[in-house]
N, C-alpha and C positions, 0 to 999 in steps of 0.2 A: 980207409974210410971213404976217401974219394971213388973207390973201384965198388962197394957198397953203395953207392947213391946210383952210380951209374947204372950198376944189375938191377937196382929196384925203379928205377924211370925207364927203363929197359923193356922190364915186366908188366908196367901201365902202359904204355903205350902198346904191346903185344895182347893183351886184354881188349882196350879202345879198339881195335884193329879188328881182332875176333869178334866183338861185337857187334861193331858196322857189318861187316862179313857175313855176319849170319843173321841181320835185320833186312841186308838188302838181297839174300837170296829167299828169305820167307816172305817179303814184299812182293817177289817174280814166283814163287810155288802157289804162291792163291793163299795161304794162312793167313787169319784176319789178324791185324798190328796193332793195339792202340797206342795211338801218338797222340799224346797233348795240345789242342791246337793253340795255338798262337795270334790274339786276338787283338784288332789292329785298331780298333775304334776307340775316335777320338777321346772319349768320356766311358768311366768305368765307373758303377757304383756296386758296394757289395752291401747288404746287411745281413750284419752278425744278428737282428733278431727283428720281429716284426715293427718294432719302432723306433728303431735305429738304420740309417742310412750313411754309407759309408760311399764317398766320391772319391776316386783315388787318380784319374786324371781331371784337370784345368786348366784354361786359357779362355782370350777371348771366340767366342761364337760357341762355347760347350754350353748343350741347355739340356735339363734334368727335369723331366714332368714326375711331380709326384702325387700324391692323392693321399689327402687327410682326412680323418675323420669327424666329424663338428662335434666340437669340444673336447678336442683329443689334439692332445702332443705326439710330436716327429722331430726326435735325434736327427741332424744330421754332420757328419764327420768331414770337413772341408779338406782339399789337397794342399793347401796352403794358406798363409796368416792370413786372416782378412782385418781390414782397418774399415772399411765402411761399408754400409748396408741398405738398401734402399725397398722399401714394400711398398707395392703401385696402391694398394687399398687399405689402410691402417686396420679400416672396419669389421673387414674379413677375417685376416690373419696377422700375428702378432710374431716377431723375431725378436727371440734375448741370447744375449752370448752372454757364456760366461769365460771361456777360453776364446783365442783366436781361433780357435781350427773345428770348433763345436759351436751350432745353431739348434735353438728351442722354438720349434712351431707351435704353434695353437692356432687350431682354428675356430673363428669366432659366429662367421655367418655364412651358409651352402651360396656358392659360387663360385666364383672362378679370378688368381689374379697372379701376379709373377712378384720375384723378388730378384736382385741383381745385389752380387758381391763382388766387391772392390777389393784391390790389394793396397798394398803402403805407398808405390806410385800412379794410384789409379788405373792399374790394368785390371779386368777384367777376369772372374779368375772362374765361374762358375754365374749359368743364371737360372732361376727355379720356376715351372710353370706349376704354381699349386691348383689341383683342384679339390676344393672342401666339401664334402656330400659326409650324407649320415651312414654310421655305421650299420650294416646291415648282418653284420655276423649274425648277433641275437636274433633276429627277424628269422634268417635261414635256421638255426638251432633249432627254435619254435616248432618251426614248420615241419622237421624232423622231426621232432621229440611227439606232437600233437598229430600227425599223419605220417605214421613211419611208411606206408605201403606207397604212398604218392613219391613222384622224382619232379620236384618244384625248384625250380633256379630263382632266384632274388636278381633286381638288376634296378639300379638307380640312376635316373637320367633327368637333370636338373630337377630334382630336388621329389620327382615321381617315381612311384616303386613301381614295376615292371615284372610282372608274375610270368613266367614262361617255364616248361616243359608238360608231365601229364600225370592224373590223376583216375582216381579209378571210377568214381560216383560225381554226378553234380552238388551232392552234397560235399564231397572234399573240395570241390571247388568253391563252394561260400564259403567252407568252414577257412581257408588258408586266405580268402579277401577278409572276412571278417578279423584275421589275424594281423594283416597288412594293415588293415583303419586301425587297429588297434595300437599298433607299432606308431603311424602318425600322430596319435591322440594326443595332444597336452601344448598344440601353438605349432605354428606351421614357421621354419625357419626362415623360409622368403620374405617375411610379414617384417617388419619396422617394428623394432620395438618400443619405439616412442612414438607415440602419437599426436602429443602436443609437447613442444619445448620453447620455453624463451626465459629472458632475464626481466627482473624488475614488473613483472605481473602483466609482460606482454607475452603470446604464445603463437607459434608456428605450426598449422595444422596442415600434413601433410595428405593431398588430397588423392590419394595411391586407394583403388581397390584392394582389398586383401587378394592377396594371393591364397589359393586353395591347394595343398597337395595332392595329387592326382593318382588313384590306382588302376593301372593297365595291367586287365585279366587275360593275357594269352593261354592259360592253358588248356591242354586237349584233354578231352575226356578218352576214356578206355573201357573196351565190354562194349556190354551188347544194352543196348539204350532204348532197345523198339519195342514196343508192349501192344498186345492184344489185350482187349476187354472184351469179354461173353456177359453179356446180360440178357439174363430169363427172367420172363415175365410169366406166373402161371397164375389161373384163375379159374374157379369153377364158382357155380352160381346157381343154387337150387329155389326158385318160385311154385307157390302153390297157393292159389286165390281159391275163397269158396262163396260165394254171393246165391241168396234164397230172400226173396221177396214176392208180396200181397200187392196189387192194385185193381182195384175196385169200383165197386159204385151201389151207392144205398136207395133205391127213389121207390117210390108212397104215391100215395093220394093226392098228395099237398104239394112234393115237390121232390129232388134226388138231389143225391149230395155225391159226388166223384173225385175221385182220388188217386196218386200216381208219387209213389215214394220216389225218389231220388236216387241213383245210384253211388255211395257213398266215397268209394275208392276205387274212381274209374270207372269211363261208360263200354266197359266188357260184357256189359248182357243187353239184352234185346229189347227193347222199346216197349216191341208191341206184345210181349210176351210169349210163351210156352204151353201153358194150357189154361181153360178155361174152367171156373165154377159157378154153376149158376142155381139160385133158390129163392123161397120164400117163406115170409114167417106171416101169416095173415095176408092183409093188406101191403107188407111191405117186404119188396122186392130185394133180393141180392146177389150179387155178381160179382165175381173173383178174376184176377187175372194173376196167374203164376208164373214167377222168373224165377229159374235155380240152373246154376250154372258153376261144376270143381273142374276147373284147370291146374295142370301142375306142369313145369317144365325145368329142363337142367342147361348150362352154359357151359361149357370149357373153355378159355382163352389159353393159348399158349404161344409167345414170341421167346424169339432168342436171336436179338441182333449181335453182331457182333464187327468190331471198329479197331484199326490198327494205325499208331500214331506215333512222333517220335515224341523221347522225354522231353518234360516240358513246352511241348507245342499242344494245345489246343485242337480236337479233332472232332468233326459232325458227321451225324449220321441219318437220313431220315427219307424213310420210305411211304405214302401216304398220297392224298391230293386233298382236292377242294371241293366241299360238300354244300349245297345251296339251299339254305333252311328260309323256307316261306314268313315272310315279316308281315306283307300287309293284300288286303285283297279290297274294291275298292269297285264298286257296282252304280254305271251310270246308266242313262237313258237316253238314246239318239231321240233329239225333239221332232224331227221330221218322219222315220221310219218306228221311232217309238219303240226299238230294239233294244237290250241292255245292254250294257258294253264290259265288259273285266279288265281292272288294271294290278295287276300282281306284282310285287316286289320283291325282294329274294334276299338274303345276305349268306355271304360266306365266308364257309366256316372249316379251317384247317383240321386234320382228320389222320391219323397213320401210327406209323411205330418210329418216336424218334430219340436220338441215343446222343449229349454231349459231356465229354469226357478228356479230362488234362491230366495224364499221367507225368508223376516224377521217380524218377529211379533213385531212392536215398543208396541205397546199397544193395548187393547182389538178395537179399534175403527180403527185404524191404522194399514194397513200390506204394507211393502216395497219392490218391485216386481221389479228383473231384468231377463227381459223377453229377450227369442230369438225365434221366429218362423219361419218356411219356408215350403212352400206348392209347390211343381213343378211335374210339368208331361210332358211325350213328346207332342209334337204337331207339324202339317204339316205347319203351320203359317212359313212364309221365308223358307219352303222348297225349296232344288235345287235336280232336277234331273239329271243325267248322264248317256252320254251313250257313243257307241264306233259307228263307221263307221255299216251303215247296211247290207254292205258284211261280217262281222263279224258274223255277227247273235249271240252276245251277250248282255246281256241284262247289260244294268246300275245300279246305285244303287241312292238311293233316300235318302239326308241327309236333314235328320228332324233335329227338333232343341229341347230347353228344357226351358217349360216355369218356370218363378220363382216368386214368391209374399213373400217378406222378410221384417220383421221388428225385430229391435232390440233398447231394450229402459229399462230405469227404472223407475216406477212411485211407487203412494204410494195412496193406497184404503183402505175401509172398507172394512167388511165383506159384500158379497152382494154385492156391489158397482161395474158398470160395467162404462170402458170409453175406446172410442175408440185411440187405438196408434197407427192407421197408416190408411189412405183414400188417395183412388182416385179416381177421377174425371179424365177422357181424351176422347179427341176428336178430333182423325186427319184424316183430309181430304187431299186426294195426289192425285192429276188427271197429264196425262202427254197426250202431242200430238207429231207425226211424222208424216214423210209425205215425199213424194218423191219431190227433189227440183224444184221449179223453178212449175212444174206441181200442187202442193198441194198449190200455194197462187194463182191459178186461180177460177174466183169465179165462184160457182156452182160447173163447171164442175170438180173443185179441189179435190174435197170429195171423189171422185174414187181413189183419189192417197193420202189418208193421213187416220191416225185410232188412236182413241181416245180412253184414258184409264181413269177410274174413280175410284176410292175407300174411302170409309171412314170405321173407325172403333170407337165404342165408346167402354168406358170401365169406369165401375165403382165397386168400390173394395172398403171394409171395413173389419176393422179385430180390435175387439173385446175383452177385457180381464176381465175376473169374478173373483175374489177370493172367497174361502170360508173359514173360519175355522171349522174343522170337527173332528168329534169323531168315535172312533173304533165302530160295532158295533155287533149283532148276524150275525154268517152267514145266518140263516133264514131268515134275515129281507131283503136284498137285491138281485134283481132281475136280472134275467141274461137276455141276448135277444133272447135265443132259448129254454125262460121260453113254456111250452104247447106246443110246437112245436110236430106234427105229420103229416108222410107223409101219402099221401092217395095210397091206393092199383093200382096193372096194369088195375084192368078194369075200374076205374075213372078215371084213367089218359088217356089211350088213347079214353075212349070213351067222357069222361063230359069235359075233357082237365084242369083238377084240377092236380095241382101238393103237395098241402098239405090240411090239413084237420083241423088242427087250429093252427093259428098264431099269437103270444101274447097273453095278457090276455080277456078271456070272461067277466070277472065280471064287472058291467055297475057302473062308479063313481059315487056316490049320490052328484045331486047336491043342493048346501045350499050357505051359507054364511059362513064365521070363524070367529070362537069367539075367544075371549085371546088372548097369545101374539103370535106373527106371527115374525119370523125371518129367517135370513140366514144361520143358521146353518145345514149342514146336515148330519144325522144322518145314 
C-alpha cells in the first residue's frame, strides 16, 4: 500500500513538473498564456446582480462609492459582523439590517452623503460614499424606443439630465428634450418637501428658492442642414384705356354758354383737344372740341431671388434702393426782386426685390419654411400731376406711386418640391360718362356735349417657393454670369454695332438621356 501512494505522488508531482515545463517554454516561443491575475487591492466588491453588492475585503480606511437610485434599494453583502452603523444624513438615505453581514439602502433625496460601519470592538470595517441621483434607465429606453435612428447618451449631474451624443434632424433633437422634461415632470427632487412645519399651530417657513431641474442639450446634429430657397416672382399685366370726349361752346345773340368735361379716369388725354367742330343753327353758334384717345399696353415682371441659410438660422436677402416721391412744393416771392422762389420736399421710399426666410430641416424629406417676400418698383400707374397758374411759368411735379407684390407665410416641403404661396387672378373694368346737363340726354344731338371714359386692367401674378438642401462645394465648380465674358474693340463697335464678343458659355450641352439617381440636391 505504502509503494502504491508513493507511485501515485510520484506521478503528480511528474505531471506539476510537465506542466510548469511546458508553460514556461510557450511563455519564451511567443504563444499567448492566459493567467488569472492576481488582484491586490485593498477593497473587493462583486455583484451577484444589479442590486446587490458584495464587499468581500475590510478594514479600516476601505471606502466603497456606490450610486443609488432615488427611491430605490441597494443590497449590500458586508466582509464581516457589523454591530453599529452610522449615516451622516438620515434625510437622504436610510440603513436597515437585518442580518449582520447584510445592509438595505434606500434612497430618499438626490444628493450626496456617506455611511460608516463598525465592527463589535469599534474598528472600522467598511465606509460607504453613497451618491443618490435618479434612475435614468427609463429615460435612455425612451429614447431608444421613440428615436431608434439617433445614438443619445443620458448623464445626470446633480440632479440635471445631460443629453449628449448625435442625432439625425433638429427635430429629434426637441423630440428627445421634450422627452428629458417629460422624464422630470411631477416635483423636482432638490425641492423640500415641506414647506411649512411646526408644533402647536406655530410654523417654520423655509425661505430656500425652488430648485429647478435643469436640461443640458449637447447633442450634434447629422446631414446636411443647409437649404437653398428659389423664389419666383412672375407677373404679366395687360391695360387698355379708351377715353372719347365733347367740349364746346354754345353762344347767340344774347350770350355763350362753354363747357369742358372732365377727364374721368385719369388726365391721359389732352386739354386742348384733337379736332375741331364748328356750326350754326340760325342765330345760334356751335362749336366742338374733340378728345378720343385707345391706349393699350402689356407688363412682364419676372424675379427669381434666391438665399442660402443654415437650419434654423434666419437669413435676408434684398436687392433695391431708395426712391424719392415729391410730398410738397411750396411757391414764394422775393419782396425786393419780386422773383418766385420753389421750396420742394421729397420723401423716401424703399423699392427692390427682397427675400426673408428661416428654414428648418424636420427630416431628410421635410423642410419647414417661414418665408417673407416683396418685389416693388415705381410706376406711373395713379400718377397725379401738379402744377401752378401759367403766368408762373413753373413747372409741377408729377407724384408716382410704388408698386408692391407681398407674400408672407409658412409651409413645409421636400427637397425639390416647388408650390406656390401666393396668386392672382384680377380683372377690373371702370368706365365713367359726363356730360353737360340737360344738353348730353338729347338724343343724337347729345354726344357733342358728354365724353366717355373706358378702362380695364387684367393682372395675373404667381410667386413660387423651391427649397433645396445643398452642399459646400470647389470654388471651380461654380459659375459666375460674366463667366467668358469679353468686350469687342472700337472698330466693331461702331462699325458691326457689336458690343461684346462672347457671352456665357460656348461649349454646346450633349444631349442624351440620364441614367442613375437623379435628384434635388445641389452641389
Amino acid at each position: 500500500m505504502n509503494g502504491g501512494r508513493q507511485v501515485s505522488s510520484l506521478k503528480r508531482k511528474i505531471r506539476s513538473s510537465a506542466a510548469a515545463g511546458v508553460a514556461f517554454c510557450l511563455a519564451f516561443s511567443g504563444v499567448p498564456v492566459h493567467v488569472a491575475p492576481i488582484d491586490l487591492a485593498p477593497a473587493k466588491a462583486f455583484a451577484t446582480d444589479t442590486s446587490v453588492i458584495r464587499i468581500t475585503d475590510g478594514g479600516p480606511g476601505v471606502r466603497k462609492r456606490l450610486q443609488l437610485g432615488l427611491n430605490k434599494a441597494l443590497v449590500v453583502d458586508l466582509p464581516a459582523d457589523a454591530h453599529d452603523i452610522l449615516v451622516a444624513d438620515p434625510t437622504m438615505a436610510d440603513a436597515v439590517t437585518r442580518t449582520s453581514r447584510r445592509i438595505y439602502l434606500f434612497g430618499k433625496t438626490v444628493g450626496q452623503t456617506n455611511i460608516f460601519v463598525f465592527g463589535s470592538h469599534g474598528e472600522e470595517i467598511v465606509s460607504l460614499d453613497v451618491e443618490i441621483e435618479r434612475d435614468i434607465s427609463g429615460l435612455q429606453q425612451n429614447l431608444r424606443r421613440f428615436l431608434p435612428e439617433s445614438d443619445i447618451k443620458v448623464e445626470i449631474i446633480s440632479d440635471n439630465i445631460v443629453l449628449s451624443g448625435t442625432v439625425r434632424t433638429p427635430q429629434d433633437s426637441a423630440q428627445a428634450e421634450r422627452l428629458a422634461n417629460a422624464f422630470l415632470k411631477g416635483g423636482e427632487a432638490t425641492t423640500r418637501n415641506i414647506t411649512v412645519q411646526g408644533n402647536n399651530g406655530d410654523g417654520d417657513i423655509f425661505a430656500e428658492d425652488r430648485q429647478v431641474s435643469q436640461i443640458v442639450n449637447l447633442l450634434k446634429i447629422e446631414g446636411e442642414d443647409q437649404v437653398t430657397l428659389k423664389v419666383t416672382v412672375a407677373e404679366v399685366s395687360r391695360q387698355v384705356l379708351k377715353q372719347l370726349g365733347f367740349n364746346g361752346s354754345v353762344s347767340g345773340s344774347d350770350g355763350s354758354i362753354a363747357f369742358s368735361n372732365p377727364a374721368n379716369l385719369g388726365n391721359a388725354i389732352n386739354t386742348f383737344g384733337t379736332g375741331t367742330l364748328a356750326g350754326s343753327i340760325g342765330s345760334v353758334g356751335l362749336a366742338t372740341y374733340m378728345n378720343a384717345m385707345e391706349q393699350a399696353g402689356v407688363m412682364r415682371t419676372l424675379a427669381e431671388p434666391s438665399l442660402t441659410a443654415i437650419s434654423g438660422q434666419q437669413a435676408k436677402f434684398y436687392v433695391g434702393g431708395e426712391y424719392r416721391l415729391p410730398a410738397e412744393q411750396e411757391v414764394s416771392f422775393d419782396e425786393e426782386t419780386g422773383r418766385p422762389a420753389v421750396t420742394r420736399t421729397v420723401n423716401s421710399v424703399d423699392y427692390g426685390i427682397e427675400l426673408n426666410f428661416k428654414p428648418v430641416v424636420l427630416s431628410p424629406g421635410r423642410i419647414s419654411l417661414n418665408i417673407e417676400t416683396n418685389v416693388s418698383e415705381p410706376t406711373y400707374e395713379g400718377s397725379v400731376t401738379t402744377g401752378n397758374g401759367s403766368s408762373l411759368q413753373i413747372q409741377g411735379s408729377t407724384y408716382m406711386s410704388i408698386r408692391k407684390r407681398e407674400a408672407s407665410t409658412t409651409v413645409e416641403l421636400p427637397s425639390g418640391g416647388s408650390i406656390v404661396i401666393a396668386g392672382l387672378v384680377q380683372d377690373n373694368i371702370r368706365q365713367a360718362m359726363s356730360g353737360l346737363p340737360g344738353l348730353s340726354k338729347v338724343p343724337v344731338l347729345g354726344t357733342l356735349f358728354r365724353s366717355k371714359d373706358f378702362m380695364r386692367n387684367e393682372t395675373e401674378l404667381v410667386i413660387i417657393a423651391t427649397p433645396y438642401l445643398v452642399r459646400p462645394v470647389a470654388r471651380s465648380e461654380i459659375a459666375r454670369p460674366d463667366d467668358n465674358f469679353n468686350p469687342e474693340n472700337d472698330a466693331a463697335t461702331f462699325f458691326l454695332n457689336r458690343v461684346n464678343k462672347i457671352y456665357g458659355r460656348k461649349e454646346p450641352v450633349a444631349a442624351g438621356r440620364y441614367h442613375g439617381a437623379v435628384g434635388f440636391i445641389y452641389k
